[in-house]
C-alpha positions, 0 to 999 in steps of 0.5 A: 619665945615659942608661941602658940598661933592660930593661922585661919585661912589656907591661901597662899598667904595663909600657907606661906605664913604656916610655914614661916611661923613653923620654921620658926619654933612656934606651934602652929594650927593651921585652919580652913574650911577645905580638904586640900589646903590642910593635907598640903600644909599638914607636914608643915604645921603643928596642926593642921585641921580642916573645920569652919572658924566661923563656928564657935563651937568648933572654935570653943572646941579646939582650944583657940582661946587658949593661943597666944595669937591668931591671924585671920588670913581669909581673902576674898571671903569679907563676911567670913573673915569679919565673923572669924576675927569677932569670934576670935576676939569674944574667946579670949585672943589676945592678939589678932592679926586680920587681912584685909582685902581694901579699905573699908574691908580694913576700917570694919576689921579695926571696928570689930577689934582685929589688933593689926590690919594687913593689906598684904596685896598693896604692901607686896606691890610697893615692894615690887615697886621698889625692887624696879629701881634697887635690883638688889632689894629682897624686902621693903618695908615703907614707915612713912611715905618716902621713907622706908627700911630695905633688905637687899644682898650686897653688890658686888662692886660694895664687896672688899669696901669699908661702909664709909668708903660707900658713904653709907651711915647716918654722917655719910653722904645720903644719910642712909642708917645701916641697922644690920649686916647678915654675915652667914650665921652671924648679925652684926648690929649697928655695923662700926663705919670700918666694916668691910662688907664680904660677898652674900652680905646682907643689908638692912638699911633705913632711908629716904627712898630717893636716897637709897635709890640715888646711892644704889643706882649711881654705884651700879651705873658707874662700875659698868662705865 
């Protein structure tokens, strides 16, 4: 469903998200307080508009209490980042997203009324983290502290294999879930056991974290011997 969403804050993270959100079908203000940032993601936004989110007129003046979300990306700035997200929230947002910088930056975030808190340099270094053990894996998303959902392209030695072949699925051996494979432009959802995977296939798999590595290593470590 198309959504109108604010995007406050044109740092990298703020720019990347514009963009995403805008491939997307949404329709995206993109908002910061200085000249570059908004004419480099202005072909790439629905709108982009260079004025203070700490304002409330301003904010009062370009609708923002009518849009269905809004994500105060702001870094470093912790005072601009608190009062924008305040004001976002006394206007109406129904759904704020705030970044946070640490956790008492966080813990402040929640008090004020942000929806979700994001630690968007922490969650990106345990995803590097674990990219040094799964080569493969594009993506990670950690549930609980040993546990947690990867995106990886399969490995060629997986490709003309059947998944229970590999012993992948919740009854197989490491006991990883298998929740999608990306085909080109198909998704296949809770792959049968008898799937074959193809080259370019991509994976979304759940498990223990020592699992995955344990059943992805082991596999790369034996096709070279």
């Amino acid at each position: 469903m198309r959504k109108q969403v604010a995007v406050i804050g044109l740092g990298r993270f703020g720019i990347s998200l514009v963009r995403t959100l805008f491939n997307l079908g949404h329709d995206v203000l993109a908002l910061d307080r200085t000249e570059k940032p908004v004419a480099a993601i202005s072909p790439y936004a629905t709108h982009a508009i260079q004025a203070d989110a700490t304002d409330e007129t301003v904010l009062k003046e370009l609708g923002i209490g009518n849009f269905d979300a809004a994500v105060v990306a702001i870094g470093s700035a912790i005072q601009n980042s608190v009062l924008a997200t305040i004001l976002l929230k006394k206007l109406g947002l129904p759904f704020v997203i705030a970044r946070a910088e640490n956790e008492l930056h966080g813990s402040i975030l929640e008090k004020i009324g942000a929806d979700k808190v994001v630690y968007v340099e922490h969650e990106m270094g345990i995803s590097i983290a674990h990219g040094f053990a799964l080569q493969n894996v594009s993506d990670y998303m950690p549930v609980t502290s040993r546990y947690g959902v990867v995106k990886l392209e399969v490995p060629a030695q997986y490709v003309g294999k059947s998944l229970s072949n590999l012993e992948l699925g919740r009854d197989g051996k490491w006991g990883i879930a298998v929740l999608m494979i990306g085909r080109k432009k198909e998704v296949i959802v809770m792959p049968d056991a008898t799937e074959i995977l193809k080259e370019e296939d991509i994976l979304i798999l759940s498990g223990e974290d020592d699992k995955l590595e344990q059943a992805f290593i082991q596999k790369d470590t034996s096709s070279k011997e």
